[in-house]
C-alpha positions as CSV (number, residue, x, y, z in Angstrom):
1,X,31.9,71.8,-29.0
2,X,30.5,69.8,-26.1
3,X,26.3,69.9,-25.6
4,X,25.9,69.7,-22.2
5,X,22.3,68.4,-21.6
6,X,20.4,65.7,-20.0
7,X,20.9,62.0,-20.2
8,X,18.5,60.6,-22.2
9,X,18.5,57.2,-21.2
10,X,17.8,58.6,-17.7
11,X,15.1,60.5,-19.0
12,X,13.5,57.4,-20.9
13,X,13.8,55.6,-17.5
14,X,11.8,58.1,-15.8
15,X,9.5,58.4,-17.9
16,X,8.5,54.6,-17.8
17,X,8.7,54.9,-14.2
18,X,6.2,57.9,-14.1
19,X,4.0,55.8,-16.2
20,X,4.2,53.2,-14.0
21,X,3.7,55.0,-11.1
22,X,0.2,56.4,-12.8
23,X,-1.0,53.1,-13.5
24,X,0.1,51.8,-9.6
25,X,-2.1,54.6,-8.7
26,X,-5.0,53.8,-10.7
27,X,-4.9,50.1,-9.2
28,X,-4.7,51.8,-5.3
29,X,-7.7,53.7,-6.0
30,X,-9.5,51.4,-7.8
31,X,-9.0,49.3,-4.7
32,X,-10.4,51.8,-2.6
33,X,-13.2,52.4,-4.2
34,X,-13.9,49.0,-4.3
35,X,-13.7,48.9,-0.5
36,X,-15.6,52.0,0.0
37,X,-18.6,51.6,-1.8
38,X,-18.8,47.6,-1.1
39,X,-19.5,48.4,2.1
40,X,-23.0,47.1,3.4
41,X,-24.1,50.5,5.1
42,X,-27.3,52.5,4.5
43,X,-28.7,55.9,5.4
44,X,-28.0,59.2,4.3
45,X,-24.7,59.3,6.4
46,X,-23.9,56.4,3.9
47,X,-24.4,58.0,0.8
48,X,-22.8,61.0,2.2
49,X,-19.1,59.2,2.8
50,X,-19.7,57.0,-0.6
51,X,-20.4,60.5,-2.4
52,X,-17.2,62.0,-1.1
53,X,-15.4,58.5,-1.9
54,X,-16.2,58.8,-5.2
55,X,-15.0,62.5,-5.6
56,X,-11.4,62.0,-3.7
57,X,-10.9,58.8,-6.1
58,X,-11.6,61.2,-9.1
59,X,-9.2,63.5,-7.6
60,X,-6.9,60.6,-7.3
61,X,-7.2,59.9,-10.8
62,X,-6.8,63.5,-12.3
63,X,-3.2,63.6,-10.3
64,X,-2.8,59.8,-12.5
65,X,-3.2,61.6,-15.8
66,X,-1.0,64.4,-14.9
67,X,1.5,62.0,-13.9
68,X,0.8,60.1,-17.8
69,X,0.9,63.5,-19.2
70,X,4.7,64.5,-17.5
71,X,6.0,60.6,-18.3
72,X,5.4,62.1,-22.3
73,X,6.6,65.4,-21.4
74,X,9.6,63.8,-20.7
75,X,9.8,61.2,-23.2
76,X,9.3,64.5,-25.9
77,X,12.6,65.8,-24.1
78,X,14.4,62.8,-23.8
79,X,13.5,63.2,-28.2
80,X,14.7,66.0,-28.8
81,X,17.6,66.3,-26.9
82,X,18.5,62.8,-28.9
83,X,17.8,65.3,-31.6
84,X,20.0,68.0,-30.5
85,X,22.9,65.7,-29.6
86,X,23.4,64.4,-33.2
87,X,25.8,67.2,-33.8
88,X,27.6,66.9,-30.4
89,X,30.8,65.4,-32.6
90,X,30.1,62.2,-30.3
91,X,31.4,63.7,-27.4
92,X,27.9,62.7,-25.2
93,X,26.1,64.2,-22.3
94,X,27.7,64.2,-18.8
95,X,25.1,61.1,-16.8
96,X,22.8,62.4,-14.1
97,X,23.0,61.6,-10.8
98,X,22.3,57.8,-10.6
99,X,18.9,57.0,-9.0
100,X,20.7,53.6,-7.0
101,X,22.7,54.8,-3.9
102,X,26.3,52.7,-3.6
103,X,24.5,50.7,-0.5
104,X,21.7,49.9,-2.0
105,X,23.3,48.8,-4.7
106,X,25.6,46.4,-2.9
107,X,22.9,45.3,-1.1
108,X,21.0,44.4,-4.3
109,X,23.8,42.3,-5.5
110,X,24.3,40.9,-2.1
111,X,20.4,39.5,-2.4
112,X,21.4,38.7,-5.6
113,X,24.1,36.6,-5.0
114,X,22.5,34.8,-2.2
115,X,19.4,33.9,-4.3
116,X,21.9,32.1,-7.1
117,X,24.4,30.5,-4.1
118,X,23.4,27.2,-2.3
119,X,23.9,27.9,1.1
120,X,24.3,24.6,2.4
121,X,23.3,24.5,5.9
122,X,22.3,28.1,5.6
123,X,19.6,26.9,3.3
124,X,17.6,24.1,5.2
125,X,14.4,25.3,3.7
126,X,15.8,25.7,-0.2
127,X,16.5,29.0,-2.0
128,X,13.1,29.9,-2.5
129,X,13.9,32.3,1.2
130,X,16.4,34.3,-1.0
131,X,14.7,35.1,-4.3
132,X,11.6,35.4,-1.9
133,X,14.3,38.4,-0.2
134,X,15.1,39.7,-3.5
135,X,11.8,40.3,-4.8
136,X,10.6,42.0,-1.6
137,X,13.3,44.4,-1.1
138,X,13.3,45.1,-5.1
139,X,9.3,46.2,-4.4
140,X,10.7,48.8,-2.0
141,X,12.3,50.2,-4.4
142,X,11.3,53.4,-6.6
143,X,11.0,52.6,-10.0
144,X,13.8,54.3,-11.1
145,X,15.8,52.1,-8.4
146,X,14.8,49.3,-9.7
147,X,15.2,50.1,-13.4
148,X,18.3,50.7,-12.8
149,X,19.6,47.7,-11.2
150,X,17.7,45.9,-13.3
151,X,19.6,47.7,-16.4
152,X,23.0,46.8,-14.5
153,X,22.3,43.0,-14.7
154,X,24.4,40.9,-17.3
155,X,23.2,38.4,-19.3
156,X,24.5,35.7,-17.4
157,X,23.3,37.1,-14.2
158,X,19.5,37.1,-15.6
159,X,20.6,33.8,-17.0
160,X,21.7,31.9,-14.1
161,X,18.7,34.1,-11.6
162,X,16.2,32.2,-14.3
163,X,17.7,28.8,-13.6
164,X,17.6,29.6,-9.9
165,X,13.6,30.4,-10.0
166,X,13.3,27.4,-12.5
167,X,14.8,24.8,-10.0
168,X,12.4,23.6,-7.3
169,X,14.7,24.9,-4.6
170,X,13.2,22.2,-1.8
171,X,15.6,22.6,1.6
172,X,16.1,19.6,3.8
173,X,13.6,17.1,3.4
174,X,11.9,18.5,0.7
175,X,10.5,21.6,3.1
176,X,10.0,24.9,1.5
177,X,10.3,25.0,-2.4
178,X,9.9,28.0,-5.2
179,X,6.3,28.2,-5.8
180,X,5.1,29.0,-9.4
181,X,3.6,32.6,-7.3
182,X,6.6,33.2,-5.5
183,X,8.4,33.5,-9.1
184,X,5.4,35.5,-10.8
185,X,6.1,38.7,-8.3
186,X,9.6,38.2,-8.9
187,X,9.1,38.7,-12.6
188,X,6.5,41.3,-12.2
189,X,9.6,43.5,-10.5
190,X,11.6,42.8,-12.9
191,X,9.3,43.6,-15.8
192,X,7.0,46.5,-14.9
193,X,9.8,49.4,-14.7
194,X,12.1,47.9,-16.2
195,X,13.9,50.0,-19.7
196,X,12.0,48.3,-23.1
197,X,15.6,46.7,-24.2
198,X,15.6,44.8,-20.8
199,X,11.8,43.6,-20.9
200,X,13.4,42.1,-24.1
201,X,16.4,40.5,-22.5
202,X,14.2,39.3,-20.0
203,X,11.8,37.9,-22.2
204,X,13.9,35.9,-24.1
205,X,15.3,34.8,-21.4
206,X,12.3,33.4,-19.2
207,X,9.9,30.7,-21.0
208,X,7.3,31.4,-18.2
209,X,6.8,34.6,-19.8
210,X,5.3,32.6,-23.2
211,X,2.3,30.8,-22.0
212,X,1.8,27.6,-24.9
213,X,-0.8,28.8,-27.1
214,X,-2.2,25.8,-28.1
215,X,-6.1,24.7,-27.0
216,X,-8.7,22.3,-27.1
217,X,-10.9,25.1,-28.4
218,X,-14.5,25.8,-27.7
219,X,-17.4,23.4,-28.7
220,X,-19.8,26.1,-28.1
221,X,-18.4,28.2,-31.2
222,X,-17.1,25.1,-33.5
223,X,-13.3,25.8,-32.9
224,X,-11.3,22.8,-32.3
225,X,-7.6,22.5,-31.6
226,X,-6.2,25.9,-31.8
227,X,-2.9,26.0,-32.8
228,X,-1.0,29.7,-33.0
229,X,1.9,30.0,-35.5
230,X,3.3,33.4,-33.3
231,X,2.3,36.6,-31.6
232,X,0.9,39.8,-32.2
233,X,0.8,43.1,-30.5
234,X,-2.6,45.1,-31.8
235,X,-1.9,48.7,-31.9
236,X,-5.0,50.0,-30.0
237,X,-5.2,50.8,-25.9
238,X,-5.0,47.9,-23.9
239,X,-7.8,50.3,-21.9
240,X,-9.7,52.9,-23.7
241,X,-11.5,55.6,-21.9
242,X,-14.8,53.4,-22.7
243,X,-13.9,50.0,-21.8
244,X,-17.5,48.2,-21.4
245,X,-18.8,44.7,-20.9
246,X,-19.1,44.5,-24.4
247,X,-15.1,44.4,-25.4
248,X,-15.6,41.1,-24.2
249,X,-15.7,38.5,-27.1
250,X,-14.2,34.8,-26.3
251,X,-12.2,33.6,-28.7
252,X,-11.2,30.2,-29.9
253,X,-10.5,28.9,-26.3
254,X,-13.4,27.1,-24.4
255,X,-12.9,29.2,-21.5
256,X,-16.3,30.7,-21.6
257,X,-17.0,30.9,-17.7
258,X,-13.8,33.1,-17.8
259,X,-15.1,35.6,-20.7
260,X,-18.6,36.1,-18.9
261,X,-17.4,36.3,-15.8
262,X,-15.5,39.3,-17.7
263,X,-18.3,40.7,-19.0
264,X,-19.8,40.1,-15.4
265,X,-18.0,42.4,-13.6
266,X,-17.7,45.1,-15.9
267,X,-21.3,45.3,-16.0
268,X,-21.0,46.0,-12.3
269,X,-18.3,48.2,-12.0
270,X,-17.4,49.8,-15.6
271,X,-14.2,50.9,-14.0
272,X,-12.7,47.3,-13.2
273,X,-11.1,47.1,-16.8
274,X,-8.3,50.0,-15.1
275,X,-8.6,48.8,-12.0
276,X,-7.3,45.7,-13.0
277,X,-5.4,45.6,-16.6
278,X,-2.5,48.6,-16.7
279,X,-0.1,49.4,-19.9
280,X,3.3,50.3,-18.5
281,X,4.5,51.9,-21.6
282,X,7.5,49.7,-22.0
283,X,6.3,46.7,-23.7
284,X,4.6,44.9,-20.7
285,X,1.1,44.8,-19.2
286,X,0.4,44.0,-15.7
287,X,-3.1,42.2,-14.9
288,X,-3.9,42.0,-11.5
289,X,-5.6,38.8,-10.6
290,X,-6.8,37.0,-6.9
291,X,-4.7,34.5,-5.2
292,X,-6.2,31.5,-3.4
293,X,-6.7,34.0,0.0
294,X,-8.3,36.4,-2.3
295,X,-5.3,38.6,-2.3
296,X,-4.1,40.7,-5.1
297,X,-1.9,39.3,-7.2
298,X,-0.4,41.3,-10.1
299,X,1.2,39.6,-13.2
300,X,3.6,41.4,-15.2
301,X,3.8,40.1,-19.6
302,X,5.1,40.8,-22.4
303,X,2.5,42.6,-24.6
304,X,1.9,40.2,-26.9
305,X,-0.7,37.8,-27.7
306,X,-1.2,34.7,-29.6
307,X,-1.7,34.4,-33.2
308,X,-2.5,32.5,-36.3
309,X,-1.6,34.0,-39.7
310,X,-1.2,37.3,-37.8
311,X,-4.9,37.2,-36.2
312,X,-5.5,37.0,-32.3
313,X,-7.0,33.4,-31.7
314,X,-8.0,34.2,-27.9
315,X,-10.7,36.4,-26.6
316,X,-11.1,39.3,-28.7
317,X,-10.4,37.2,-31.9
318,X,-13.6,38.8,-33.9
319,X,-13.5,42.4,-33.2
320,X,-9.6,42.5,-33.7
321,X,-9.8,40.8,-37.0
322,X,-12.6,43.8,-37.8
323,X,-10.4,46.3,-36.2
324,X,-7.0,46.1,-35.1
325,X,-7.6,49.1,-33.1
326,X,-10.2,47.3,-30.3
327,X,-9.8,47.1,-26.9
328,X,-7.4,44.4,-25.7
329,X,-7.5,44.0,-22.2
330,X,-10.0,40.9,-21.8
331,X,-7.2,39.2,-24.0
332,X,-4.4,40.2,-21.4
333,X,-6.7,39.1,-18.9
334,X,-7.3,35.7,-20.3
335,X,-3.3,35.3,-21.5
336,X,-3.0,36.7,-17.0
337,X,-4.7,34.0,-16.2
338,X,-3.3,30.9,-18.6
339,X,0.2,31.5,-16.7
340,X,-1.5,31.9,-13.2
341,X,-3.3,28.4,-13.8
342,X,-0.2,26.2,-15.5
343,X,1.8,28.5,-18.3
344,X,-0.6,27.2,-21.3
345,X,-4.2,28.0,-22.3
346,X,-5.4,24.4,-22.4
347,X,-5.1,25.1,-19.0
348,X,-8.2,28.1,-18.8
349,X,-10.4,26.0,-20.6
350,X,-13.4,23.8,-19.4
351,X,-13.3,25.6,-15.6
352,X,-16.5,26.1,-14.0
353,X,-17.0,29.7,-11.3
354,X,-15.8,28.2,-8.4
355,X,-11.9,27.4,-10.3
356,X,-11.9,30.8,-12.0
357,X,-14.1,32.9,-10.1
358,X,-11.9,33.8,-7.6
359,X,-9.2,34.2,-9.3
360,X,-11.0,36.9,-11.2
361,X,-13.2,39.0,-8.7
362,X,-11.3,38.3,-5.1
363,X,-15.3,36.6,-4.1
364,X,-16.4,33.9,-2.7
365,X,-19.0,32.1,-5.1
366,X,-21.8,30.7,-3.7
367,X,-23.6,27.7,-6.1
368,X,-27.8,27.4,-6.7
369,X,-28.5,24.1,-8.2
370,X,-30.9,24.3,-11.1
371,X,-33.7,22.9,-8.7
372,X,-33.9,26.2,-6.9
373,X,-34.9,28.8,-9.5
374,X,-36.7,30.8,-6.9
375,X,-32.9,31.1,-5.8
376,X,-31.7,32.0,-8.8
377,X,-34.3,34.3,-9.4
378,X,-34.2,36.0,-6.1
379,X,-30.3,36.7,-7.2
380,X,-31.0,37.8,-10.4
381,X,-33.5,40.4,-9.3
382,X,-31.4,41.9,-6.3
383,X,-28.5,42.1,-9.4
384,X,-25.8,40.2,-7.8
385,X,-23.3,39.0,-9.9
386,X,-23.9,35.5,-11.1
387,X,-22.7,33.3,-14.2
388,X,-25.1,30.4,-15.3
389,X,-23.9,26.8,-16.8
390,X,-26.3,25.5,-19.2
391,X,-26.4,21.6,-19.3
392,X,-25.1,19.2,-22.0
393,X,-27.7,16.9,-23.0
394,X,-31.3,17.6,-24.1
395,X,-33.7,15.3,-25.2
396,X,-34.0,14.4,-29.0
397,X,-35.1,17.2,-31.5
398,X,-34.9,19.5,-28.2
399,X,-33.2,22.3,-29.4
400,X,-33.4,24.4,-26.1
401,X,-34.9,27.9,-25.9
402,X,-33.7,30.9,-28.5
403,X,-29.9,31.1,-29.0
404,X,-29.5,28.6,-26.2
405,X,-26.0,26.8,-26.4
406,X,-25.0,23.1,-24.2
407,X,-22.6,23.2,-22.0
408,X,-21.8,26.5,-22.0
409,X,-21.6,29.8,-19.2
410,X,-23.5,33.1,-19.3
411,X,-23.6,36.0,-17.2
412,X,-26.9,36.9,-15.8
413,X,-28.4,40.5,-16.8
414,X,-31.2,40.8,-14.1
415,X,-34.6,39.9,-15.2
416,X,-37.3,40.7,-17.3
417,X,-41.1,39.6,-18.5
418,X,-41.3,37.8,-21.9
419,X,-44.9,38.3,-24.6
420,X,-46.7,35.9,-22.0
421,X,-45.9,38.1,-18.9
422,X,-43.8,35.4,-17.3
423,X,-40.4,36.7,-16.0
424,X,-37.7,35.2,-17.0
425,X,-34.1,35.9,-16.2
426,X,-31.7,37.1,-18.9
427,X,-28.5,35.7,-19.8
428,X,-26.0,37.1,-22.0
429,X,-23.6,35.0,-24.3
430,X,-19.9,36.0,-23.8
431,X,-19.1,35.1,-27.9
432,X,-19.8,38.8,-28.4
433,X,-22.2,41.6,-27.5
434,X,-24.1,41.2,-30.5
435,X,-25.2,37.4,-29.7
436,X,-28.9,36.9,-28.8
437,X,-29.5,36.9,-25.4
438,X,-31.4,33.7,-23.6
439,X,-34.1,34.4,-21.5
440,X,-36.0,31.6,-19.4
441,X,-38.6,31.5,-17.3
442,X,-38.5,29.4,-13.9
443,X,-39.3,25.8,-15.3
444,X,-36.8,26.6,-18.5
445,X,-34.4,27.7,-16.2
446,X,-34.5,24.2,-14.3
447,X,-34.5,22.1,-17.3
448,X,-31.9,23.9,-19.2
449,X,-29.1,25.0,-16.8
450,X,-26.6,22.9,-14.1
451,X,-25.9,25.5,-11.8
452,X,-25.9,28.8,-11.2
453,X,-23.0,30.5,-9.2
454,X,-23.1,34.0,-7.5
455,X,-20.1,35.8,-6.7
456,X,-19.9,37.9,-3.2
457,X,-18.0,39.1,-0.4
């Protein structure tokens, strides 16, 4: 007898595409609450529209977690009609409707085609026009759509699409060119809705995806040359409902102007963690991250993250060794941002604010010197976000004030008034929200630091 039921792989595929549909929407309002509420507007007809802001982006968010909750509604079907069908004498289930229309299909593979074809004089400016064409017409797609093209591709069709994104693609006279963005939001279409056994394919199939592991290390902490053996995947929520400032923790990479600037920004808006960081439920997370106009720029990975002896190495490295479970999303954030800035961690390290940023927060950053604490000060007071670099060389048997550490960045927790009644402004250690905080008062400030650097619109 013939079970005539639903199509399971159709029903896995819209599942991951209702996932990734909640987590799109999540980003959107995160943006607009950003925009709202960044606004510089005062009065009570102010608080008003930021009160109702807040209220339609909670709104916004429910309709995400019913959309989270149908995606397992319909992976539990997809289980048990898997469940149901192992009796079905392997006569199957008729296939659904497919989501791709025959024209859009052919015009897929049309893009396709064009993007792996050197068009000669078609092509004065290199193919980097046609994969350019591909990507944007697979972002108009649904997710379905695209999971479903992207499920149609062979082997040798991904195969031969990487080579054309490796290649530099210059046209006549070396104008146009791939750029190393131009290929991230290709991959990010190809990754984020795409079925888990074709994130696979494509993973093994694009290096890009596997950022080099190894590091210089940070001086600050004692590590020295990090070298990963593999990859891990910790089991806990890239996001938990109570992401803080305090999952942040660097780990063996000196890339501590990164990690506070972390901690920075979730200490101004707790919700930038899910704004910014989003599980797609197929094996990939998606970080969004600033390009050099301050523009969104989302990039789509393989969840995984780099290991020695089966321990995380980057940022996160103590409280994952302690608990497998913690949050992960400052390490997807930092592995984001080693294959925006090269494809390899040595590449994050040793950046000051105005290199990374940017590339984190979408600011400007604006630098004090250490002459002008008054500046600094001022800053600190008002709250604004701000990340201090403490200088290299003391004088001898100077060991600086409390946990103080050379050459090294903080994040700046306002201010406060130490046993003598001076105030003194507060910085926070990224190694870990258990680390001593430094606090120094005006002349301290000016001996000990290099620069200060506040991030704003």
């Amino acid at each position: 007898m013939m079970f005539w039921g639903a199509d399971t792989a159709q029903l896995s595929k819209h599942a991951t595409a209702t996932h990734g549909g909640a987590a799109r929407l999540e980003t959107l309002l995160g943006t607009i609450e950003q925009v709202a509420l960044s606004t510089e507007w005062t009065g009570a007809d102010a608080e008003s529209f930021r009160t109702r802001a807040r209220a339609e982006v909670a709104r916004g968010l429910g309709a995400a977690d019913l959309l989270r909750g149908l995606g397992a509604e319909l992976t539990g079907h997809s289980d048990e009609q898997d469940d149901a069908s192992d009796g079905d004498d392997g006569q199957g289930v008729p296939a659904v409707a497919a989501a791709l229309t025959p024209e859009t299909q052919d015009e897929l593979d049309s893009l396709l085609a064009d993007a792996l074809h050197d068009g000669g004089l078609e092509d004065l400016r290199g193919n980097s026009r046609d994969l350019d064409a591909l990507a944007e017409r697979l972002a108009e797609l649904t997710p379905e759509e695209r999971a479903e093209w992207i499920a149609g591709l062979e082997d040798d069709e991904l195969a031969a699409l990487r080579d054309a994104m490796a290649a530099d693609g210059d046209g006549l006279f070396w104008t146009g060119g791939n750029t190393d963005q131009s290929r991230r939001a290709l991959l990010d279409q190809l990754l984020r809705d795409a079925d888990p056994a074709d994130v696979e394919r494509i993973s093994e199939l694009f290096p890009e995806l596997h950022p080099d592991g190894r590091g210089g290390g940070d001086a600050a902490q004692g590590t020295y040359d990090v070298n990963p053996d593999g990859t891990v995947t910790p089991p806990g929520e890239v996001v938990p409902e109570d992401a803080s400032w305090r999952d942040v923790s660097q780990g063996s990479y000196g890339d501590c102007v990164s990690m506070a600037t972390l901690a920075m920004m979730m200490d101004q808006d707790p919700g930038w963690a899910a704004e910014h960081v989003q599980d797609n439920g197929n094996g990939t997370v998606t970080v969004t991250l600033y390009d050099e106009n301050g523009d969104p720029e989302p990039i789509t990975m393989p969840k995984e993250l780099p290991s020695e002896d089966g321990k995380v190495v980057g940022a996160g490295r103590g409280p994952l060794a302690d608990d497998p479970t913690s949050a992960t999303w400052p390490s997807y954030v930092e592995r984001a941002l080693a294959i925006q800035m090269g494809g390899d961690y040595s590449g994050i390290e040793g950046h000051g604010s105005p290199e990374v940023g940017p590339r984190l927060t979408g600011l400007d950053v604006e630098t004090i010197p250490p002459t002008d604490a008054d500046a600094a000060f001022d800053a600190a007071r008002r709250g604004e976000p701000m990340v201090v670099g403490t200088s290299v060389k003391l004088a001898e048997n100077d060991t600086g004030p409390g946990d103080w550490r050379g050459g090294h960045g903080y994040w700046v927790d306002g201010v406060s008034t130490n046993d003598s009644g001076e105030e003194v402004i507060v910085l926070r250690n990224p190694h870990g929200p258990d680390t001593p905080t430094v606090e120094l008062t005006r002349e301290q400030y000016e001996k000990y630091t290099s620069s200060a650097e506040v991030h704003h619109d």
